[in-house]
C-alpha positions, 0 to 999 in steps of 0.5 A: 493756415488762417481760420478766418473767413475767405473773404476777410483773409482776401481783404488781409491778403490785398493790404499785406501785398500793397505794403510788402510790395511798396516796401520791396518786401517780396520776391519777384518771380522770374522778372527783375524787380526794377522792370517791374517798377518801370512797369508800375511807372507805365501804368500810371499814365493812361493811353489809347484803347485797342480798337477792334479789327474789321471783320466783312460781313457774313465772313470769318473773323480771323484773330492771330492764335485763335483756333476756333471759328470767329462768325462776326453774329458771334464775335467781335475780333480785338487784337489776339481776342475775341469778344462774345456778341452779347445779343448772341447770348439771348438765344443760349441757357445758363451756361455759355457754349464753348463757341460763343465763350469769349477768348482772352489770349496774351499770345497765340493758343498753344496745341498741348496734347494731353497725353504728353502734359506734365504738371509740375509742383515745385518750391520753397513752399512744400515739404519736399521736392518737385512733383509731377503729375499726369493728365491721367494722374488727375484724372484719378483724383476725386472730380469736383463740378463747379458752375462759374463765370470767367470774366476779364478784369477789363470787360466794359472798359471802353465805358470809361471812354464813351460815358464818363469821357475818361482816357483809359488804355487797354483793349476796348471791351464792351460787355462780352469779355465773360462767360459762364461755363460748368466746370468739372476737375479736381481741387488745387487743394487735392493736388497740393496737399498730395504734393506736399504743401507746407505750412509755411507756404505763403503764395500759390503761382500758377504759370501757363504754357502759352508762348511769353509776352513780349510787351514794348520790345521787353519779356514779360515772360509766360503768363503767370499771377500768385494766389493766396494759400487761403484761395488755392485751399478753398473753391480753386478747380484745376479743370479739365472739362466744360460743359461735359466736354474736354477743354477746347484748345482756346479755353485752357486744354489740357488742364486751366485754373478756374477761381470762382468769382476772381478776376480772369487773369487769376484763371490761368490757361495751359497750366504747366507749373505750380510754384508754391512759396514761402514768401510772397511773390510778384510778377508783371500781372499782379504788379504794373498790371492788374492793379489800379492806378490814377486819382483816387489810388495809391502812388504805387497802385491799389492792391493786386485785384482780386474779386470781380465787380457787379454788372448787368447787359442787355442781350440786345445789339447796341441800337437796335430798333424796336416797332411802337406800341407793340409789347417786347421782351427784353432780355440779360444777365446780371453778375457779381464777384462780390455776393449772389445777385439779390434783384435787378431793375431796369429803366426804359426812358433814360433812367427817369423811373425804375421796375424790378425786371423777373428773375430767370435763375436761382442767384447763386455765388459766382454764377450769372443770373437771366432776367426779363422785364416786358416793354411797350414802347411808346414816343418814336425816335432815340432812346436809352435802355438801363439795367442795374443789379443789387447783390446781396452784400447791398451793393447796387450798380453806380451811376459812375465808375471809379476811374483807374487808368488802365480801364479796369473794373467798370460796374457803373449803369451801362447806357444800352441806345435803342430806336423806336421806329 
């Protein structure tokens, strides 16, 4: 295994694959390579984002598959999914209660008694043949408690539309496809050594229990994205817990990935498989999706995504009224994959002048921090409310997102529209 650091052996990682892909030097996990070049094809073009469903005031939310309550003051219901409101953050701590946290389904969620889940690592990767493990068996493992946000590689892409007039295609996040939970399991690493892992093991390829997809009338089959060894041996937890509680049907249970700092489709749900392999491995989510495409990017698409970008919301709804001259708070969050969030500044008149906001937590890697800034507004009528963060790798929000066609990784200054009356 390398002795590089992690986020070195990620950048090595990324460039590998992009060459061993365009190359046709890996293996494709359980989907013909040439559906995955037509894939690859598709996703050059951008198309229509998904629009919300309509939800009646004051009434459920009904998502397909979704089997928690979806209160419209909580949700935003898009398609399968259902986007966290992020003004109904304001009044939470830290740590995003399971029925405020955002769902991101491919189908519907399955019902997987715990009793009755296996799981089982298997492949060219291990010294010897399958192993299956039990809830209970991992339940006797040393636990692990981890803090970490999960985050749609997606959210805040429906900016790419509204601010920078840029065709892009996919579901019409806004800014509340993340969540942070406290997550509490065992190490991937514990279960694949007990498993076997070899050294010659190259990928790490978990796959959910969740129904397959069925995109444009072909079979994508179940869910399922490779990590590097050098990433499932580090901070990956096989969680069976949030917040103290089991895992909620809709956020994983019985047991889910959860890959600290990685873009969401890396934290897979319903894990039921884990192949571990002696070559690498390519599958629709780390090929035509999950890579980006368009000017500025390879023919072939970037390298597979990895680590999350940096943001900054407002828990505060998008035009929301506030009286002259009398002092309010405002109030959000800021995140980054890449590095600890350092400070975060905010702009009350459009971006003209700029004041450091205070910070509400200790910034620590792979977690959100809260911040508040006061405000005494002043001239009546439209304006614009802006947040930006610096982590402390010195990277700072832009004022314009790198466009990609699929909408994917939006970081730039979220305009936020507000009225004083």
């Amino acid at each position: 295994m390398s002795s590089a650091p992690l986020s070195e052996s990620e950048d090595h990682y990324e460039r590998v694959r992009l060459r061993q892909w365009s190359r046709g030097r890996a293996r494709s996990a359980g989907f013909d390579r040439r559906e995955l070049l037509k894939l690859v094809a598709a996703a050059s073009v951008a198309g229509p984002l998904v629009p919300a469903t309509a939800a009646p005031a004051r009434a459920a939310a009904p998502a397909p598959g979704v089997v928690k309550p979806l209160p419209p003051e909580l949700f935003t219901v898009r398609g399968t999914n259902a986007e966290t409101n992020f003004a109904a953050l304001r009044s939470t701590g830290l740590l995003t209660p399971a029925d405020r946290f955002f769902v991101r389904n491919h189908t519907a969620t399955p019902r997987i008694s715990a009793a009755d889940w296996r799981l089982t690592v298997w492949g060219s990767g291990l010294t010897g043949g399958p192993v299956d493990f039990s809830y209970a068996d991992l339940r006797t493992l040393p636990a692990v408690t981890r803090t970490a946000f999960v985050e749609c590689a997606g959210n805040a892409r429906s900016f790419y539309a509204s601010q920078q007039n840029q065709q892009v295609s996919g579901t019409a996040w806004t800014m509340g496809a993340i969540g942070t939970a406290r997550w509490r399991g065992v190490r991937l690493a514990d279960v694949l050594r007990r498993a076997g892992i070899g050294r010659n093991a190259v990928d790490v390829l978990p796959r959910g229990l969740d129904a397959e997809v069925i995109s444009e009338g072909v079979n994508l089959g179940r869910v399922r994205r490779p990590l590097p060894v050098e990433k499932a041996l580090d901070d990956v937890l096989l969680a069976y817990e949030m917040n103290g509680e089991p895992l909620p049907p809709d956020h994983g249970h019985p047991v889910r990935l959860i890959v600290p700092s990685w873009v969401g489709i890396a934290n897979i749900k319903w894990v039921g498989d884990i192949e571990v392999s002696a070559e690498p491995l390519f599958t629709p989510w780390n090929t035509g999706l999950y890579r980006l495409f368009g000017p500025g990017h390879p023919p072939e698409g970037s390298a597979p995504l990895t680590r999350q970008t940096l943001k900054s919301a407002f828990e505060l709804d998008l035009g929301a009224s506030f009286p002259a001259h009398r002092r309010v708070l405002l109030t959000g969050r800021s995140w980054s994959g890449g590095a600890p969030v350092r400070s975060v500044e905010v702009s009350t008149d459009g971006g003209t002048r700029w004041r450091r906001a205070r910070l509400r937590d200790e910034p620590r890697s792979g977690s959100w921090v809260r911040w508040s800034a006061d405000w005494v507004p002043r001239g009546r009528g439209a304006g614009v409310l802006l947040a930006r963060a610096t982590d402390r790798s010195g990277r700072t929000q832009p004022e314009v997102a790198v466009h990609n066609t699929q909408g994917y990784l939006f970081d730039a200054v979220v305009r936020h529209p507000v009225t004083v009356v």
